[in-house]
N, C-alpha and C positions, 0 to 999 in steps of 0.2 A: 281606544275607548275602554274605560273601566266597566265593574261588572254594573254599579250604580247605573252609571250613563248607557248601558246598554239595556237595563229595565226600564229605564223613563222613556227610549228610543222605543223599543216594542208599545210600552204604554199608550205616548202620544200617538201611535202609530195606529193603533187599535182603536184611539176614540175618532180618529179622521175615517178610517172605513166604516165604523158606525157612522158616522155622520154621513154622509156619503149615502147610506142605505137608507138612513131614517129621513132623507128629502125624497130619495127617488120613488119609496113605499106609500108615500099618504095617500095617492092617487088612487090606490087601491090595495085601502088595505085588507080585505078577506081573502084576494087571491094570493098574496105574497105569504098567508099564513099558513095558507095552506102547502107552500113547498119552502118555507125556510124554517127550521129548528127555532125555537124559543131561545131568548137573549137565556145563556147561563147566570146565575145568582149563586157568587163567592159566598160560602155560609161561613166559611174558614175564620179563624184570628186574623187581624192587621193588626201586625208587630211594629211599633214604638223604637226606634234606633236612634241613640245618644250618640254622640262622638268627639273624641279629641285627639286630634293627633297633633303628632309628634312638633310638627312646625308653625304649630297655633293657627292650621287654617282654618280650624274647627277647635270650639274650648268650650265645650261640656254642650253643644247647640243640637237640636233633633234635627233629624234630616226632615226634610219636604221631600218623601218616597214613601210610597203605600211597597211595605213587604209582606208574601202571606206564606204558610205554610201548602205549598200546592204547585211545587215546581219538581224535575226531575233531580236526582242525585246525579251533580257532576263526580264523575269516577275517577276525577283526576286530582282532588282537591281533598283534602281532610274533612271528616265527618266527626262533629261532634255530637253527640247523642245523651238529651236531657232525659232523665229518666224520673217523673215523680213520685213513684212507686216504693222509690227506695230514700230515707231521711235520714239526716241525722240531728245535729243541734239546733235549740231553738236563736234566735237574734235576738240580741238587746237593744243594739243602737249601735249607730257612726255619727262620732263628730271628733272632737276639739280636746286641748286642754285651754279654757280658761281662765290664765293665769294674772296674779295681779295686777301687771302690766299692761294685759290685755284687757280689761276690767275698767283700769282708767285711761286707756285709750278711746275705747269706746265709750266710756260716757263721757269724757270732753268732746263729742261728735258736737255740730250743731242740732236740736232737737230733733228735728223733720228728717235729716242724713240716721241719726241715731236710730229713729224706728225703721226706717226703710229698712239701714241693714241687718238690724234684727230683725227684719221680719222676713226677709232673703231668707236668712240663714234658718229662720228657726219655724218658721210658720211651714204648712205641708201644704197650702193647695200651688197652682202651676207656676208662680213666679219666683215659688223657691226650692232651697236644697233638702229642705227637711229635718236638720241635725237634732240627733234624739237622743244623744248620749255627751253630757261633759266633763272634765275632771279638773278638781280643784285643788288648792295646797291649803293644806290643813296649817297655819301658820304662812308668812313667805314661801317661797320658791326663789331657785336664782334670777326668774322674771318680774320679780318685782323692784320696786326703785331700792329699796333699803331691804334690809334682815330682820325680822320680826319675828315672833312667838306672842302666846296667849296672857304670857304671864313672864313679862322679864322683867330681873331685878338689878340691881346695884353686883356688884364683885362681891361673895361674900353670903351675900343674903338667902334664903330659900324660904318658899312658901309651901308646904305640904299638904298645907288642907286647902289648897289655892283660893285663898282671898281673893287673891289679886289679878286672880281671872276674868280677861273682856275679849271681847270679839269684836272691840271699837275701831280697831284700825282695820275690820273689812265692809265698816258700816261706811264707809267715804265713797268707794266706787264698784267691790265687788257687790256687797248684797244687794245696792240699787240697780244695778246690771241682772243679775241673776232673778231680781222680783220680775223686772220686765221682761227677759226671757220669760220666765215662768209663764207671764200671763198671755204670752204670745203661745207659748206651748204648754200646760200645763202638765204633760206626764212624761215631761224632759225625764231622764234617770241621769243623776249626778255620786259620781264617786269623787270620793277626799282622799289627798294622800298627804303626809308631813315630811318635809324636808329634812325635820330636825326637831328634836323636844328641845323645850327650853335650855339654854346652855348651865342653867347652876343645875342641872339635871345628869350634867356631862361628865363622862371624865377627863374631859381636857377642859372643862367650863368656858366653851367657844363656840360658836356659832357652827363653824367649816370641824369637819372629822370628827377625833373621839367618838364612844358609844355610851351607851343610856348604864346608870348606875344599876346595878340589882335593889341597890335598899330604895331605889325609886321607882320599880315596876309598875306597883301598883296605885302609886300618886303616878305615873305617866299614864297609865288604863282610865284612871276618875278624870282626869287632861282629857283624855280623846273622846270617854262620852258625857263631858259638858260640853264638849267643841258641841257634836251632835245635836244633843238638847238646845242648846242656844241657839241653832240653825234654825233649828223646828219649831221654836218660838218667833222666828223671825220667817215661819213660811216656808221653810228649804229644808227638803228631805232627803237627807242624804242615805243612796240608794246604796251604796257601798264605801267602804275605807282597806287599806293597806296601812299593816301598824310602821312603815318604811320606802319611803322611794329612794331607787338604785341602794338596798343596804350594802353593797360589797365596793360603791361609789365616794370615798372620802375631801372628794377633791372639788365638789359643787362648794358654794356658799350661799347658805348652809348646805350644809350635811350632815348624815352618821350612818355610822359602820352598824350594821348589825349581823350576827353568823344566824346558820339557819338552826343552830340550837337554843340559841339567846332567844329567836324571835319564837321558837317552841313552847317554850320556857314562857315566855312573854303573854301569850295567846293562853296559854291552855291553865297558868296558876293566876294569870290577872286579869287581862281583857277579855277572853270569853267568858270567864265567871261578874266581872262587872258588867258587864251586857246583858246579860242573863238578869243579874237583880236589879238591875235599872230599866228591865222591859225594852231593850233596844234593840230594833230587828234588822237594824243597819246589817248586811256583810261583809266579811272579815277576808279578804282575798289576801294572800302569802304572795313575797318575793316582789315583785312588781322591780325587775331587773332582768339583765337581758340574757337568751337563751342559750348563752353556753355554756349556762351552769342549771340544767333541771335539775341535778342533785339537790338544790336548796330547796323547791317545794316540793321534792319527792321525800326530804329527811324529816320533812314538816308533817308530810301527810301520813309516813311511816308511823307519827307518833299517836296513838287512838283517843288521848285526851288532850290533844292538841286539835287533829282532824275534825273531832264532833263537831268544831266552834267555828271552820273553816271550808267558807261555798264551793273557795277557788283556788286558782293560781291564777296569779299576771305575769304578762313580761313584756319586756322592750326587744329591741333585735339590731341594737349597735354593734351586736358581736354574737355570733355562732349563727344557726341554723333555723330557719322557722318549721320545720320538721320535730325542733325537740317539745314543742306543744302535744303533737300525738303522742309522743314517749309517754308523759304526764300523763295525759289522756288512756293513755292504753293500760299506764300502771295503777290507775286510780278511776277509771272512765261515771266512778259517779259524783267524781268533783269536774268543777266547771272551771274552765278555759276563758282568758282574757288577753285582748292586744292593749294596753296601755296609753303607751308614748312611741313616738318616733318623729324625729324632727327633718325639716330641708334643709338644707344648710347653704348660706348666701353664695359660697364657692361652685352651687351645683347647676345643672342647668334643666330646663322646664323639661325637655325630653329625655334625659336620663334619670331624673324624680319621678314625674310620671310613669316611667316603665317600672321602677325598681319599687316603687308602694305599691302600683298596684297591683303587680306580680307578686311581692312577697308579702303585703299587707292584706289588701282589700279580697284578692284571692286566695295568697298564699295563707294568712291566720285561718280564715274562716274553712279552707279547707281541712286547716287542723284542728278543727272543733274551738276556734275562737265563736264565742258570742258577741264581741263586738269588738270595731276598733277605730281607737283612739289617735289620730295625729296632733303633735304636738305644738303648741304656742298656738293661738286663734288669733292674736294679731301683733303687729309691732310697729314702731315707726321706722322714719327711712334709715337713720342708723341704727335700727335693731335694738332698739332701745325699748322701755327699762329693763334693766337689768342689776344685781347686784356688784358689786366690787367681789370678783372671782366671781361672776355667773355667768352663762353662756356669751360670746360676743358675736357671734356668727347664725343664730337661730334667724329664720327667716318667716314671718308668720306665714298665715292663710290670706290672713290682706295685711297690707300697709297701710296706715295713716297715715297719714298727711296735712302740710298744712294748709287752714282755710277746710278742714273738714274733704280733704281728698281721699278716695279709696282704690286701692288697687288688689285686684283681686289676685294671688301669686298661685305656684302649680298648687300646694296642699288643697286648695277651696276645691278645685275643679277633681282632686284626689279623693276625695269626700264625696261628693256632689254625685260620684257614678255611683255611687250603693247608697247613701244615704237616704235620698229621694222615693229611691223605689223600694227600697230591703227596710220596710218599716219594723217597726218592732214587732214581736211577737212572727215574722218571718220566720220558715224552715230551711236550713239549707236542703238540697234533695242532690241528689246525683248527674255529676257530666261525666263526661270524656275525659281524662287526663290528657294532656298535649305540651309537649316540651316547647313547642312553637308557641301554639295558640294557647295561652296557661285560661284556666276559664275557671266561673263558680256557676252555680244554678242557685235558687231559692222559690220558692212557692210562699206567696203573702199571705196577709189573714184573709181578704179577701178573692182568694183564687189565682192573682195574677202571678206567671211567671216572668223571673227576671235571670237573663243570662248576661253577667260579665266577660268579656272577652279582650286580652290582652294579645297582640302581635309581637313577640318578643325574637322575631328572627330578622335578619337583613334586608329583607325582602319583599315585596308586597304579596298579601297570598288570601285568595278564592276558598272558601270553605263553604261547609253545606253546615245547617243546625236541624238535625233531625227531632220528631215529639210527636211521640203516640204515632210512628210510624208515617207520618207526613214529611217532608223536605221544603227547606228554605235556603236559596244560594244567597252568599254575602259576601265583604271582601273588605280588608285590613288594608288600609298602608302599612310600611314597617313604624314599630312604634308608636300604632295607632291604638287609642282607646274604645271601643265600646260596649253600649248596655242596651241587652235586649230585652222587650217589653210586651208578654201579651196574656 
């Protein structure tokens, strides 16, 4: 009998001997009052338990168990210890990227499918996941059906004062996707990232590699905040941009190279000062690549008229260590920390995505002073699909489409869904226990509530205590079991 099944056995146990007392008593009830103690009244929290483990016998579902803070510390079992006294960063959001793919995936839905699952994903009271944070591609992405820019010309041609600047091909499925979000959740936060400037912009004048001309810096700066402005004409505020996704990544289509002096360079003689005189309070996050090179936003923030114009760093974590976030953090601790991207990939499977996001993700960023994080692709169809000619072919969304309007919800949703929901924005991380085993986060809400994540990351199934404010709560993990604590 597990520890669950041994708290419902006392429980049920407890209301049959109350029963039991409250027939035999009504006969007389002053004399019984006077030799039996008053029924005890729990003032304690009843804690909310989320879970998903490992073999989908549970995918993101609350338990039916009242758990309270008001049991003894088993001395046999690991204690983790939430402490709200001590904080660190504030939370932005967890969700998605997006992308244009997943843009017109979703709005070919049949209408009634289409809001439903917008309104899962995006809405916050109890039928959904709450996602409060998206990220867009500033131009294409590899998941869109074709390669695109704002303003592309003929072989040959260039536009400087960009005439010929539209944002018509994300007037087809993204921006009608993103107005109905919006009006489902109004204070979404959306960051833009671009794949690629226009290719007569390039030095290889191509969609895939090459990097950005110098004699076009500052026509690529007046590019990224009319992107901006025309968003915000059309309702959509973009809360943040990266002037580069994957810059050190040549091999997407599109793509471009950028070094972290070019993008210094970039930032601090064109685009922060076009921002500045165009009144745009968008921010400007550095690097938005993966973490085994903090050297690039650390060479960024080195530079003090680069720095002024820059909130953050971003990164992805296809490669190094999600520990080099604090490096950042420690060397700069008054710039702010971002998880990005990170994708599942169709070869993986639900129990080892599960365990490896949200140990390195969902716990492991936020542990390192991330404010929010971002998993990759929000939806695809059953072949993975769109995608560019050289863009990902293996990206596995959050849901699947289907035909006849079918939805399948894959591991990302339910990777989301355990901090999303409850780590609303404007959340504080505050202090746990570190546990090699049991990898955890804590947060405290706007509204009071605390929320404990907890991942089983060992072999084994294992009994833990969650201590707070010096009360005790036993609980207990399958291996590779998901869950979120709630009180």
């Amino acid at each position: 009998m597990n520890a669950f099944s041994r708290k419902i056995f006392r429980i049920d146990l407890l209301l049959f001997i109350a029963l039991i007392c409250s027939c035999s008593c009504k006969k007389n009830v002053d004399a019984v009052s006077a030799s039996v103690p008053p029924p005890i009244v729990d003032t304690k929290s009843t804690v909310q338990l989320w879970l998903t483990d490992a073999d989908q016998a549970n995918r993101f579902n609350r338990q039916n168990i009242t758990l309270n803070f008001d049991k003894q510390e088993n001395k046999d079992a690991p204690t983790i210890t939430v402490d709200s006294t001590q904080s660190y960063q504030t939370i932005d959001g967890f969700g998605y990227s997006l992308t244009g793919g997943s843009a017109y995936l979703l709005n070919g839905l049949a209408e009634a499918v289409k809001t439903e699952t917008l309104n899962n994903i995006f809405q916050t009271d109890s039928n959904s996941i709450g996602v409060s944070y998206l990220r867009i591609s500033i131009g294409s992405s590899d998941l869109d059906a074709n390669v695109f820019s704002y303003d592309d010309l003929p072989n040959g041609q260039t536009d400087v004062n960009l005439d010929k600047f539209s944002i018509d091909a994300d007037k087809q499925n993204l921006i009608p996707i993103l107005k109905q979000i919006l009006s489902i959740n109004p204070n979404l936060k959306i960051m833009a990232s671009p794949w690629s400037a226009p290719s007569w912009m390039k030095s290889n004048n191509a969609s895939k590699g090459g990097s950005l001309k110098p004699e076009y810096y500052s026509v690529y700066a007046n590019y990224l905040a009319k992107y901006i402005l025309a968003m915000k004409a059309q309702g959509i505020q973009i809360e943040a941009i990266t002037p580069q996704n994957e810059p050190l990544n040549p091999h997407n289509n599109p793509s471009m190279t950028m070094t972290a002096l070019e993008q210094a360079n970039f930032i601090k003689n064109n685009l922060g000062p076009t921002f500045k005189n165009e009144n745009i309070n968008t921010k400007i996050m550095v690097y938005d690549h993966n973490a085994d090179v903090p050297e690039y936003p650390t060479t960024i923030l080195a530079d003090a008229d680069a720095a002024k114009y820059v909130d953050g760093s971003a990164f992805h974590l296809y490669a190094g260590s999600i520990t080099a976030l604090s490096q950042v953090h420690n060397a700069y601790p008054n710039k702010n920390l971002y998880f990005t991207e990170q994708y599942t990939p169709i070869s993986g499977s639900f129990s080892g995505d599960l365990k490896w996001h949200i140990t390195n993700l969902i716990i492991g960023a936020t542990r390192n002073w991330s404010r929010n994080v971002l998993e990759w692709n929000l939806a695809s169809d059953p072949n993975l699909g769109p995608h560019t000619n050289g863009g990902c072919t293996t990206c596995l969304g959050a849901l699947t489409i289907g035909p006849q309007s079918t939805i399948t919800r894959n591991v990302s949703y339910y990777i989301i869904a355990h901090a999303s929901k409850f780590v609303r924005p404007g959340s504080i991380r505050i202090a746990s226990t570190s546990s090699d085993t049991l990898p955890n986060v804590a947060f405290i809400t706007p509204d009071g509530k605390k929320v404990l994540i907890v991942a089983n990351d060992s072999s084994s199934d294992k009994d833990f205590n969650i201590a707070y404010k010096g009360n005790i709560l036993n609980s207990y993990l399958k291996s590779g079991s998901v869950a979120t604590f709630v009180w």
